[in-house]
N, C-alpha and C positions, 0 to 999 in steps of 0.2 A: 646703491640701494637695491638692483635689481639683482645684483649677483645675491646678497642679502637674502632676498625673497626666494628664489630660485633655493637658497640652503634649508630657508625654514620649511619650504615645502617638500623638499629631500627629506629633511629630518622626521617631518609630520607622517610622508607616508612610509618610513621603515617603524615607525613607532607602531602607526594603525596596524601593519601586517603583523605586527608582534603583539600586539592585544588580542587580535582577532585569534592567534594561537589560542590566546587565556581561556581555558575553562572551568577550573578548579574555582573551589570555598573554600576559606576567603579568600578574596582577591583585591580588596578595595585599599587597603593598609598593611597586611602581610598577606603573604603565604602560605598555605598547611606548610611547609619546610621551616617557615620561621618558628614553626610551635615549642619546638625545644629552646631556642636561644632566649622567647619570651619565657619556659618556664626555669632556664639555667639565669636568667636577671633575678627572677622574683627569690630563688634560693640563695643567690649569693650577694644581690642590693638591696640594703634594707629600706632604701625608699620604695624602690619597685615591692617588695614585698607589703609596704605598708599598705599601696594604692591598693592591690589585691586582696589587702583582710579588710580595706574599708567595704570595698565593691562589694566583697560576700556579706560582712555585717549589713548594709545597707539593702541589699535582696533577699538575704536565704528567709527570713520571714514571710517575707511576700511570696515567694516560690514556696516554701512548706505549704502554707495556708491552703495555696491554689492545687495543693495534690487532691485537694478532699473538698475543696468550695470553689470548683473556677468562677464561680459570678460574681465575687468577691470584687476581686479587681476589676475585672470586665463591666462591672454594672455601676461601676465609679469612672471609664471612659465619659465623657461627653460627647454625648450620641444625640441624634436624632431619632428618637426608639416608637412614637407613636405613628401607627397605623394611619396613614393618609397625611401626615405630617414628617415623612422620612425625606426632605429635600435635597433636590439634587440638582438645583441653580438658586444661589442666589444675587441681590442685588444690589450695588452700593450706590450713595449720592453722588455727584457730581464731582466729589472733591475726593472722595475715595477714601471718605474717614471715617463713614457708619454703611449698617445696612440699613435697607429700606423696604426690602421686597423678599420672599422665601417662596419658590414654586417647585413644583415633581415630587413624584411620589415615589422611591425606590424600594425593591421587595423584602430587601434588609434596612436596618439603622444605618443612617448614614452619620458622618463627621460635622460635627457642629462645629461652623463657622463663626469667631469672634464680632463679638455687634460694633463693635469700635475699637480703634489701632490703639487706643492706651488704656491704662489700668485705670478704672475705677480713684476716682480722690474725693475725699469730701470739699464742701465750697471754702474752707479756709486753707484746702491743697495739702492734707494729709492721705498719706493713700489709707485706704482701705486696707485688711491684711486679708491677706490669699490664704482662704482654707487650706488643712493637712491634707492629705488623698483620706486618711482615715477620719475627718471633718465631714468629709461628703456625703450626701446623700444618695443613695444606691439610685439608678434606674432615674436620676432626677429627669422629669420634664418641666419643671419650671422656666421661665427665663428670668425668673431674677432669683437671687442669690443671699441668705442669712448673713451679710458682712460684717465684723466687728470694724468698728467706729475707736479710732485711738485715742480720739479727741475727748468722746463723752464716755469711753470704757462701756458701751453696749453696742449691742447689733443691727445692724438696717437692712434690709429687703432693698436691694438695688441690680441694678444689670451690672452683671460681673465682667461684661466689655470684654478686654485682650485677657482676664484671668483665663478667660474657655482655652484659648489655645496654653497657658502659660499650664495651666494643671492637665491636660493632655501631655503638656510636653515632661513634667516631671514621670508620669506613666512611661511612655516615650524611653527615658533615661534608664528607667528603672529594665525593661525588656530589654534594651543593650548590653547594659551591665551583665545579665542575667545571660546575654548571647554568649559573650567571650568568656563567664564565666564556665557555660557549657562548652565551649572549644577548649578552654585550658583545663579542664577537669574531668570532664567526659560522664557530670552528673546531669540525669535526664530530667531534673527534676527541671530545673533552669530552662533547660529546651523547652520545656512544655509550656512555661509561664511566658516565654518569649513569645514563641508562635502563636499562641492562643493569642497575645495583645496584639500582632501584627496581621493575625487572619481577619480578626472582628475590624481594623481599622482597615485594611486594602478592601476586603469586602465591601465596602460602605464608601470609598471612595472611589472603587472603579465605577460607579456608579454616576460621581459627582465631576460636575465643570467648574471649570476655574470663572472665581466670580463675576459675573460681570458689570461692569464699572470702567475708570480712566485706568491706566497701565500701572498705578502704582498698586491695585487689588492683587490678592495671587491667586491662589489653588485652592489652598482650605484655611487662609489666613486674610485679614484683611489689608495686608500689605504682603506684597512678594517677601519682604524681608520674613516676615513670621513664619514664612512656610519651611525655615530652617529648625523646627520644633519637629519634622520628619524626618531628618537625617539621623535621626537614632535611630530611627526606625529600618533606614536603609540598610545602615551598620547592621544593626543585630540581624536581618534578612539575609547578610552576606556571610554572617557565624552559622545561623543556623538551617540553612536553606536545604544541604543535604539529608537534614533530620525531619525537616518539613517532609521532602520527597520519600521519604522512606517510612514515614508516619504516615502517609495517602492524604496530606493536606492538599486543597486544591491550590495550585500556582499562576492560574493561568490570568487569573488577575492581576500580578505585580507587574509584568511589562506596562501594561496599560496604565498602571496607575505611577512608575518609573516614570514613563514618556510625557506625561501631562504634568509633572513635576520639574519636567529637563525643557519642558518645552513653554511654560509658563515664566520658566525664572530668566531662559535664553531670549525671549521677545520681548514679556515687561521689565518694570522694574525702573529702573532711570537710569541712564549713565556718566549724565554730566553731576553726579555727585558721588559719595561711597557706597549707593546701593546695589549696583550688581555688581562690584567687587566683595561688598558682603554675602551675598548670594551665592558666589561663586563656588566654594567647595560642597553647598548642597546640589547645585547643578550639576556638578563633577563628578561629585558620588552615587547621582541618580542617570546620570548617563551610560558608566562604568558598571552598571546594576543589568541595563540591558541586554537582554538574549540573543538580539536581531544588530549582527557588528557594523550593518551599514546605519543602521540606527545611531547606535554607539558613537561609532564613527560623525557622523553628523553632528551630532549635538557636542563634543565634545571638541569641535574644530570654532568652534564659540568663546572657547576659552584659551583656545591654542592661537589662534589666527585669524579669522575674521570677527570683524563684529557686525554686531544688529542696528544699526540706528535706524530707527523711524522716529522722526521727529525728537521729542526728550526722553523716550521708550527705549530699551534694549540694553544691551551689551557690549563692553569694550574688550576685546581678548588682549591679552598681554603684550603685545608689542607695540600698542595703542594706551594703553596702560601705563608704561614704562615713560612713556612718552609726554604724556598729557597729566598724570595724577601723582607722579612720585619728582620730587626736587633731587638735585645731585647728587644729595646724600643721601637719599631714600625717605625722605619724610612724606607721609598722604598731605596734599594740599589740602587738608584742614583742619580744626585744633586738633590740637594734642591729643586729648580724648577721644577723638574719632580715628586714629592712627591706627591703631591696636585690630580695631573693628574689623577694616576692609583687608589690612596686612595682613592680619594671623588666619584671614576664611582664602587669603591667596595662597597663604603659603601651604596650610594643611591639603587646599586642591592641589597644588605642586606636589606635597610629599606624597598625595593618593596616585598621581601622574606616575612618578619616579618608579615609585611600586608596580608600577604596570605599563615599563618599559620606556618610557618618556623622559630624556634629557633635560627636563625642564630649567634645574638649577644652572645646568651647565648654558642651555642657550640664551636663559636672562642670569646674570651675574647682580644685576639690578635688586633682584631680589633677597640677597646677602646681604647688601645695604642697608633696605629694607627693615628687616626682621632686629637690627640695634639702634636705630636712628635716632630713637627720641631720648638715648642717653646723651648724647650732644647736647641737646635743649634742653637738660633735667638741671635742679635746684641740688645744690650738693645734700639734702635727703633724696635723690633721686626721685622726686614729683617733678611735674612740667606745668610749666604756666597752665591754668585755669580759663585762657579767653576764648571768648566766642561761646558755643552752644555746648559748654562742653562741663565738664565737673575736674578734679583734681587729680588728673591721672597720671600714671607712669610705663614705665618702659616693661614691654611684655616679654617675660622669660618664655611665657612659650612659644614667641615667635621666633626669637633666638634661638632656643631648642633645635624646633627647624630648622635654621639657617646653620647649625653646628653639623647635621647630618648631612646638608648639602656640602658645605664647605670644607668635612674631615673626605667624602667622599670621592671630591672631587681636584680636594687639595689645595682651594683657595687661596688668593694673596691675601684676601681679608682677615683667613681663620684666627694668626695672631689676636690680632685687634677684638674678634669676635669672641675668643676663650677671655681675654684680659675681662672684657664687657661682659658676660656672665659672672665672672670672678668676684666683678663689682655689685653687681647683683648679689649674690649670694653674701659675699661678706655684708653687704650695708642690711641685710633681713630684710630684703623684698623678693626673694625667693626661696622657697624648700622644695624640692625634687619630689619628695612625697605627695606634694599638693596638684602634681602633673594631671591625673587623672588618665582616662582611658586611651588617650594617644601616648603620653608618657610610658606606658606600660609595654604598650604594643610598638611604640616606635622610638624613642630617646635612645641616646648611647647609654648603653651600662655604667659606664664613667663620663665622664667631661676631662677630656687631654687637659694634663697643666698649661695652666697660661705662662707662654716665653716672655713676656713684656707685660710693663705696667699701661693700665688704661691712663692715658693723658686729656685730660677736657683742653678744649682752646678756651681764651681767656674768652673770647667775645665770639658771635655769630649771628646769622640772620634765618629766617623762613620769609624770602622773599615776598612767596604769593601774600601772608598776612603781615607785612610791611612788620616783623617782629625784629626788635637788635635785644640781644642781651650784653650783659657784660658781669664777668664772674672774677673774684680773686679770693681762691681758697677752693680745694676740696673738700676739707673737713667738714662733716655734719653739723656740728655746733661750732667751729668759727667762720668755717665759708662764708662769703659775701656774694651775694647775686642780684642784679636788678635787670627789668627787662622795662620796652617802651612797643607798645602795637598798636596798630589802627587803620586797616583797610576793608574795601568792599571784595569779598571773598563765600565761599560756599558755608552756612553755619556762623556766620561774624556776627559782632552786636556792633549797636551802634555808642560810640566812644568814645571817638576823635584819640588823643593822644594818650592811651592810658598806659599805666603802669603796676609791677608787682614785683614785691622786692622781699629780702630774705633774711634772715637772723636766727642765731641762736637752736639751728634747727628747724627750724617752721618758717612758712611763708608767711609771713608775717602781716605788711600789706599786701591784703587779698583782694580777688576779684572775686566777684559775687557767683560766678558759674552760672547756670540755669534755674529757675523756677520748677514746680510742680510739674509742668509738661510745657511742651512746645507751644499747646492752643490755652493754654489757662492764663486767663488776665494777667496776672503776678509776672508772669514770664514776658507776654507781651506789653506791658507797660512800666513794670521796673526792673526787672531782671538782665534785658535785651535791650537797656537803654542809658543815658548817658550816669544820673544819678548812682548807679550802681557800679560804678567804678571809678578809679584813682585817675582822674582829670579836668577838667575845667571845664565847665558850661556855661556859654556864651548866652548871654540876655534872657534867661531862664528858658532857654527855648532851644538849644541843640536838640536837634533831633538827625534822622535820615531824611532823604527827600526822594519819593512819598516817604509817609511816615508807617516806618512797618515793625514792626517786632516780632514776629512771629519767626518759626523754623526759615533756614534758606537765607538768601541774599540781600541785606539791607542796604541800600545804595548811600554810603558816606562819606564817597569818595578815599585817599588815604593818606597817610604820612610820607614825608621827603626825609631822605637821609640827607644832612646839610653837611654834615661833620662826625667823625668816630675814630678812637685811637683807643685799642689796635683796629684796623679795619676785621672784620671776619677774619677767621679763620689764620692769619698774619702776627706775626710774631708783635708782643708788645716791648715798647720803650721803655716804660718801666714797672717792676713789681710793683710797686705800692698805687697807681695811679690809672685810671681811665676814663672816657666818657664818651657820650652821645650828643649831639644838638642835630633834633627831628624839626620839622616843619607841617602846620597843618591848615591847610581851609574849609574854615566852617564851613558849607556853602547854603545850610540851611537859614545860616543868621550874618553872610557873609563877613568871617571874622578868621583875623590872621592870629594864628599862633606858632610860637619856638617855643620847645624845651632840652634843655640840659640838664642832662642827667651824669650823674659822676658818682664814682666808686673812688674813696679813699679809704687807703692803708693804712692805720696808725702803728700798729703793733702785728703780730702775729696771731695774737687774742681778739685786738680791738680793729674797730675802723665805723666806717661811716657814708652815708650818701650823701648828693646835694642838688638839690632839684631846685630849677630855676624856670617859672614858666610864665611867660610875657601872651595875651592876649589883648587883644585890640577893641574891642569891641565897646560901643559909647554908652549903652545903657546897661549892663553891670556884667559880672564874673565872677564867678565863683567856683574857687578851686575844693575839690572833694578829696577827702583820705579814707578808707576804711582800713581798719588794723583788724585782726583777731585779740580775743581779750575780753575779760568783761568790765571793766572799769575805766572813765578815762577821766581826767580834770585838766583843767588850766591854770601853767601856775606863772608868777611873775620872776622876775629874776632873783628874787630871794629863796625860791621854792615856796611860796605862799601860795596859797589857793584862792584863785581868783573868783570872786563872785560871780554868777550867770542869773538869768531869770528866765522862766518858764513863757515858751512863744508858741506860736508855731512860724513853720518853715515857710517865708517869701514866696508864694506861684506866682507865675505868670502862665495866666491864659489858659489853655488846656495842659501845661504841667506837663509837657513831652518826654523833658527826665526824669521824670520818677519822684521828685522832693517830696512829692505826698506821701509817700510809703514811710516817710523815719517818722518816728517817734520817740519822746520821751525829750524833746527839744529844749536846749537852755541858747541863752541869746547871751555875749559878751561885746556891747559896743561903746562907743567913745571911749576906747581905750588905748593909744598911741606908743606903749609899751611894748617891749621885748617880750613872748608869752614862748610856754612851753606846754605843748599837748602830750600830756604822760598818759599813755596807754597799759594797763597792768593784765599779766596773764598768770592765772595762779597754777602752781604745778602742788602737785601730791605728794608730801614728802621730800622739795625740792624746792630750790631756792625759786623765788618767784622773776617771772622776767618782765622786762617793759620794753618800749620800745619809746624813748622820748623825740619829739616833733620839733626843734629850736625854730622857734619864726622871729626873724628880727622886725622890729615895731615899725610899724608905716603907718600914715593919715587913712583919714577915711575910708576903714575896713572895721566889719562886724564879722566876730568870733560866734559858730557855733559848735556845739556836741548833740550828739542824738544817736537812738537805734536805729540798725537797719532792720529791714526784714531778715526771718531763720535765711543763713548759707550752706552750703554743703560743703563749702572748698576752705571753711576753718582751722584744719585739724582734729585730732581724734574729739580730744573734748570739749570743741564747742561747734561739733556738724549740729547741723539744724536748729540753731539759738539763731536770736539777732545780736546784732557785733556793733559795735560800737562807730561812730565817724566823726569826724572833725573837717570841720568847713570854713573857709574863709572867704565874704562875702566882699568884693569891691565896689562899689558906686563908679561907674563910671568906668574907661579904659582901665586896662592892667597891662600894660606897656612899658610907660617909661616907667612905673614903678609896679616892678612883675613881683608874682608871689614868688615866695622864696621858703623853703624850708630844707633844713640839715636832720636827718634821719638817722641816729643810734641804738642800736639793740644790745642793752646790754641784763645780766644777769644779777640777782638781790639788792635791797636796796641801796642807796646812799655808792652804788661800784661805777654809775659812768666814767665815761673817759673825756667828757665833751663838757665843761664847766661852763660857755660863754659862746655864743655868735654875735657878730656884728656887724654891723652892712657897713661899708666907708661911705659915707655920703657925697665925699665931695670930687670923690674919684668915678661914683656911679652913673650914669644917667641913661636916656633911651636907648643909645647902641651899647653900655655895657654896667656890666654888675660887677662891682669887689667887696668882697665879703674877710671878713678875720674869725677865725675860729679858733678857742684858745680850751687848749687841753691841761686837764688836772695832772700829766708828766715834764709840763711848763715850755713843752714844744704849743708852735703855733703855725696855724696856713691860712697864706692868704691867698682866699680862690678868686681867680679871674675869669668874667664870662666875657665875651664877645660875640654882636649879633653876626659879626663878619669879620674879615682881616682888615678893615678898611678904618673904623675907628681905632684911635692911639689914646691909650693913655699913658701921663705921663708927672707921675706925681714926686714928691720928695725922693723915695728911694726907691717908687717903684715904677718901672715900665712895660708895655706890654700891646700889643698889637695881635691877636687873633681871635681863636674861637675858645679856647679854654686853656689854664693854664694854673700850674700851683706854685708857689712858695713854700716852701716848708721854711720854720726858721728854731732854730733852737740858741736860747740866751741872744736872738734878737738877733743871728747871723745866720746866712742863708747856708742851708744842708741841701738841702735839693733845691733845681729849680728843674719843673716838667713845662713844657710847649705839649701841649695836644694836640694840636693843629694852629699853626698860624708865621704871623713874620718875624716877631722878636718877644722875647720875655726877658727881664733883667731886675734883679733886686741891687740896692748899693753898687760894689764894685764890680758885679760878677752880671755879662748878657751874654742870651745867645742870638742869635740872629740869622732870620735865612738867607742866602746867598741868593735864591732866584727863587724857587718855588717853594710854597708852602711846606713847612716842615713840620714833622713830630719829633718830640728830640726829649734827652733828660740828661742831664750833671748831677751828679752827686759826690760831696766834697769827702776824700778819702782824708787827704790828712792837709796842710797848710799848702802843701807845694803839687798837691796833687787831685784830678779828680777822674771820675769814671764816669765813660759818657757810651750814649746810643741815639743815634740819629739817623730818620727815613733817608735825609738828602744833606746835601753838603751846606755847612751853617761856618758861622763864626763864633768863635768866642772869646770875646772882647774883658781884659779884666783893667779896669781904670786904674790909674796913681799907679801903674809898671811897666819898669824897664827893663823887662827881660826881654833878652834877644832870638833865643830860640827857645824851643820846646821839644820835649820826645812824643812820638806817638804809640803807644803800644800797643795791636792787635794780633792777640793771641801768640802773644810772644816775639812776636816781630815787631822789632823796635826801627822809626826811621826821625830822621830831626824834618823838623818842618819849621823855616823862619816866620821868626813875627812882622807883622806892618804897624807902623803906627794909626793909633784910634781915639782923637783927642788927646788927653793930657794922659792915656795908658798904649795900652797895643792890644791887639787880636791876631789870632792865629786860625788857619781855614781849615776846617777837620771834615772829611768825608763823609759819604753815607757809611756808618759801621755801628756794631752792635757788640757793647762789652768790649770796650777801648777803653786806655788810660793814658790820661794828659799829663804829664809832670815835666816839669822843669827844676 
């Protein structure tokens, strides 16, 4: 560890002395040297050149305009412009989410501070729409704002909150563009429109103090995170700063206002979440802005090397980083949507580093990882689970991008893996190179090196920190299979207990409901952030966190136990067509014990199906939740009839901690002890319609409902912000010995399932286990086995079975497969396998009469009754050895090893 340190600070101070060389504009991204290679891309790539004819269409307006009206733009800034009201400290509440106070009087317009960290919404949580810059009011001194209203189609007079910074910061974007367009073209019109926006804004901010309030305030934003609405600014300063000095613009401002930007985001901010990893490349690049190198130097060893903590305040630098916030494969500990965030502002501070003599890539490798990770945990449409505080997000080409310049430069073991993982990107249309924008232009590779190898997903995996398993079989976008099981107390988490999201057809089919309006809007902390709004079971109407919080940050819900999984992570599986999960959860808000099994089967290469099993303990009732996307859902009986509902409302208990107040449109199905099927319908345009049906086999005393949810965001293209449809099954009493159960099929146009019939065995089932028969319209059938442990046996006519999960496959009522997922023995009729000492996962599948192909974790038997055969061959990968039989009752068994892709024949 000390020789370690000892290297990183070798390396820190040959880098500093080599910065401190740096004089030249620009410096922050390229080089004057790189000016030809970025104008030899734009002439010979036609993305690059795309980027550069959108940049000028999108400015040279605004720069013409400004040769002949510079107040134009300038007087659409939000300023502080009146006389005795030009503030230069303000003040926030306690909480750091509004202001409260405005004091100083500065000789120029100063920067108008946002009144609060989010946008404007109205009370039913539509936002507000953000004026055009040519919407705006010149010179405005108001403080509130003409907003159109989406709801009623007119306009309201409201405080425009976080718009102030959000329409600065489109300004902001616009003098960037305009900078590098003046470095690659050498037209002065562009210069002029630049500096003019960054004179008027540094003028008015070297004036101003960072607000004061608790650490999460910044500079000129009312969260540190906002104050990344100036790094365009910084940029374009760094294009055009020699045209500044030579135009006799005063400079002598921008240090000062550099350092109170480097120096606001390096001491607030938070660390123990993604905020000053968001921060980070605005602090990077306002450091590297600096004139004074020991300045420089300083603030930029913030993000090299030491960190800031005081208290929840400060900064983590990257070796602490590496350590604390990224998992072993590079994912940010926490959801998925927040990934992207704090990754892509590390890695672009990294690639500003590299630029300016810093090894970064080369001394964290960490961050190659990084920059792909959340293709691992993506949905074969390449989206990632939706839980926690997060919306429907995916894997970021531009952080990739990055990671391709570090890893072609430096030669990575990754790079492989890294080109395949763009490849998949670009082929599935989740990325165009045109769509790069201003770093793309000025820094991407001209090309992307062909990928040497195919991207492979693992079947199954985990994200630790938010107790997430998935399990996947298929890549294809429309037949892939994917379901996943989360549930822990983490940074951003809701509260959930054991939920689930699972895949079909293309889309995420069962969805999680994402976030609400904002983090502080009722909707978000009362159903969005709580159990009701997602695919799991709510104990006594009362699941909740304990305290009970919904809000942004940490909800204490304790989390799920991995009890059982095949394939484990990342580990090869036993068989193609077959896996699953059995989680564990305690309520401990409503002290209540839950397991669920989840499984992924194979039917076909087209077809397959899921099967969730979820036992709850709890004595005064439970009720299991579904949300699907879709707009249509009914109940039908096993004829396909439509089963009658009547209009209720939803069960509360007490103050309603889940959310059930939120559905509506409520129909009630009870006393009804039948086999029911919740058909889900999603209409497509010109395309056959898809469903997703629900098989629940019939059990006593349980009440069927359907209802809306509130609008989602994490639906898909055409049903973001509707309400979506759910299906609920209410028990009275434990769900235990008799747990819900539902088999899950997504299939394409009417009357095409594959799944004709479920059936629960009753007399084979009871509290430690479930067996279910499921019988398909290609006249194959499986019989799923659950087990709450390896401890209970069953042991019926033809079937036996001792574990955690297990299938039968049978075709013409003889066994083709038999899978162990984990446990001691599975056996259908003539054919067991059994484990020799420790728990096994194993699978047989019958080649032809005399032979079968098997894969097993550890060494098992297999036992076939009414035979007297005396030896057997074993075949592994060509190597053939005899292995004698023993006698096993009225047949024989023979001991087959742990092996993978064997065959048995005799």
């Amino acid at each position: 560890m000390k020789r370690n340190k000892i290297g990183l600070l070798i390396f820190l101070l040959f880098s500093l002395l080599q910065l401190r060389a740096q004089q030249s504009n620009p410096h922050i991204l390229v080089k004057p040297e790189d000016k030809q290679a970025v104008l030899d891309k734009i002439d010979k790539q036609l993305w690059a050149k795309t980027i550069f004819d959108n940049m000028r269409k999108n400015v040279e307006s605004y720069a013409d305009r400004h040769q002949t009206d510079k107040e134009w733009i300038l007087s659409r800034y939000l300023m502080n412009r009146v006389p005795g009201k030009r503030y230069t400290t303000v003040y926030s509440d306690n909480s750091g989410k509004k202001l409260i106070k405005w004091e100083g009087d500065a000789p120029v317009p100063t920067v108008r501070v946002n009144t609060y960290l989010r946008t404007p919404i109205t009370e039913k949580g539509s936002s507000y729409r953000k004026p055009t810059i040519e919407e705006l009011v010149p010179n405005d001194t108001c403080r509130l704002m003409f907003l159109f209203n989406p709801e009623t189609g007119e306009k309201e007079w409201v405080d425009p909150q976080a718009y102030i910074t959000s329409i600065n910061s489109d300004i902001n974007k616009l003098a960037q563009d305009a900078a590098i367009l003046y470095w690659l073209t050498g037209e002065e019109k562009f210069a002029t429109f630049a500096a003019d926006i960054i004179d008027q804004w540094a003028k008015g901010a070297y004036y101003q103090e960072p607000i004061v309030g608790p650490c999460r305030t910044g500079f000129l934003d009312m969260q540190t995170l906002g104050d990344a609405a100036s790094r365009s600014l910084i940029v374009a300063y760094d294009f055009i700063k020699p045209f500044m000095r030579q135009k006799n613009y005063d400079l002598s401002y921008y240090d000062t206002v550099f350092e109170k930007i480097a120096s606001t985001l390096a001491f607030r901010g938070y660390w123990n979440n993604n905020w000053y990893a968001a921060e980070s490349s605005t602090m990077v690049f306002a450091a590297l802005s600096l004139e004074n190198p020991q300045k420089r130097d300083y603030y930029l060893q913030f993000f090299l090397e030491k960190d800031t903590i005081n208290g929840s305040c400060g900064q983590l630098a990257l070796p602490s980083t590496v350590e604390k916030w990224l998992t072993h494969d590079g994912h940010w500990k926490e959801p998925g949507g927040y990934h992207n965030y704090p990754v892509g502002n590390l890695l672009v501070a990294a690639l500003a580093l590299e630029n300016n003599g810093f090894d970064v890539f080369l001394q964290f490798p960490a961050l190659f990882r990084a920059s792909y990770a959340m293709l691992k945990y993506s949905f074969p449409n390449l989206t990632v689970s939706a839980f926690g505080d997060t919306g429907r997000s995916s894997q970021s080409a531009e952080s990739l991008e990055i990671g391709l310049i570090g890893a072609v430069k430096y030669k990575q073991p990754e790079l492989p893996e890294m080109l395949a993982s763009m490849k998949k990107l670009m082929d599935g249309g989740k990325y165009r190179r045109d769509d790069s924008g201003f770093v793309g232009l000025l820094c991407y590779l001209p090309e992307i090196p062909e990928a040497t190898s195919s991207f492979e997903w693992p079947r199954t995996g985990t994200l630790d920190f938010a107790r997430y398993y998935l399990q996947r079989n298929g890549t294809d976008p429309k037949t892939g299979l994917m379901v996943g099981v989360q549930g822990a107390t983490y940074n951003h988490n809701h509260c959930n207990g054991m939920a689930m999201e699972l895949y079909g057809l293309g889309e995420v089919m069962g969805i999680d409901a994402g976030t609400g309006p904002n983090y502080e809007h009722p909707m978000h902390r009362n159903y969005y952030s709580q159990w009701a709004a997602h695919n799991t079971v709510v104990a006594a109407g009362a699941s909740s966190s304990v305290p009970f919080s919904g809000s942004a940050g940490t909800k204490q819900i304790g989390e799920i136990e991995l009890a059982a999984m095949e394939p484990m992570p990342d580990k090869e599986a036993v068989s193609p067509d077959y896996s699953f999960t059995d989680t564990r959860y305690f309520d401990k808000s409503t002290n209540t014990n839950q397991l669920r099994t989840l499984a992924v089967v194979r039917t076909s290469p087209s077809s397959g199906y899921y099967v969730d099993i979820f036992r709850s303990d709890n004595e005064v009732s439970n009720d299991y939740v579904y949300h699907n996307m879709g707009e249509g859902l009914v109940l039908t009986d096993k004829k396909s009839d439509v089963l009658k509902t009547v209009s209720t409302n939803y069960p509360l208990t007490g103050k309603d901690y889940p959310g059930f107040r939120f559905f509506t449109d409520v129909q009630k199905l009870e006393n009804y002890s039948g086999n029911i099927t919740a058909l889900f319908t999603i209409k497509e345009n010109e395309l056959p319609d898809k469903y997703m049906q629900v098989l629940v086999p019939g059990a006593k005393d349980r009440t069927y409902f359907t209802a809306l949810s509130p609008k989602v965001k994490t639906s898909g293209h055409q049903y973001k912000n509707l309400p979506q449809p759910v299906f609920t099954v209410r028990a009275q009493g434990e769900a235990w010995a008799e747990p819900f159960i539902a088999v899950f099929e997504p299939f394409e146009g009417t009357g095409n399932q594959s799944i004709k019939a479920v059936e629960k065995i009753e007399e084979l089932s009871s509290s430690q286990n479930t067996v279910l028969k499921v019988y398909n319209r290609n006249n194959t059938e499986q019989i799923v086995l659950q087990g709450n442990d390896c401890e209970a046996r069953i042991d019926g006519k033809d079937i036996r079975f001792q574990g955690y999960f297990g299938i039968v496959s049978l075709k013409n009522n003889q066994p083709e497969h038999l899978y162990l997922g984990k446990g001691k023995e599975i056996g259908y009729g003539p054919v067991s396998l059994k484990a020799e000492k420790e728990h096994v996962s194993a699978e047989i599948r019958k080649i032809d009469k005399n032979s079968y192909w098997v894969n097993c974790t550890h060494p098992m038997k297999l036992i076939l009754e009414n035979s007297t055969i005396k030896e057997v061959i074993l075949d592994i990968n060509g190597l053939s050895q005899k292995i004698t039989t023993e006698p096993a009752g009225k047949g024989m068994s023979v001991s087959i090893p742990s092996v993978m892709g064997a065959v048995v024949k005799w």
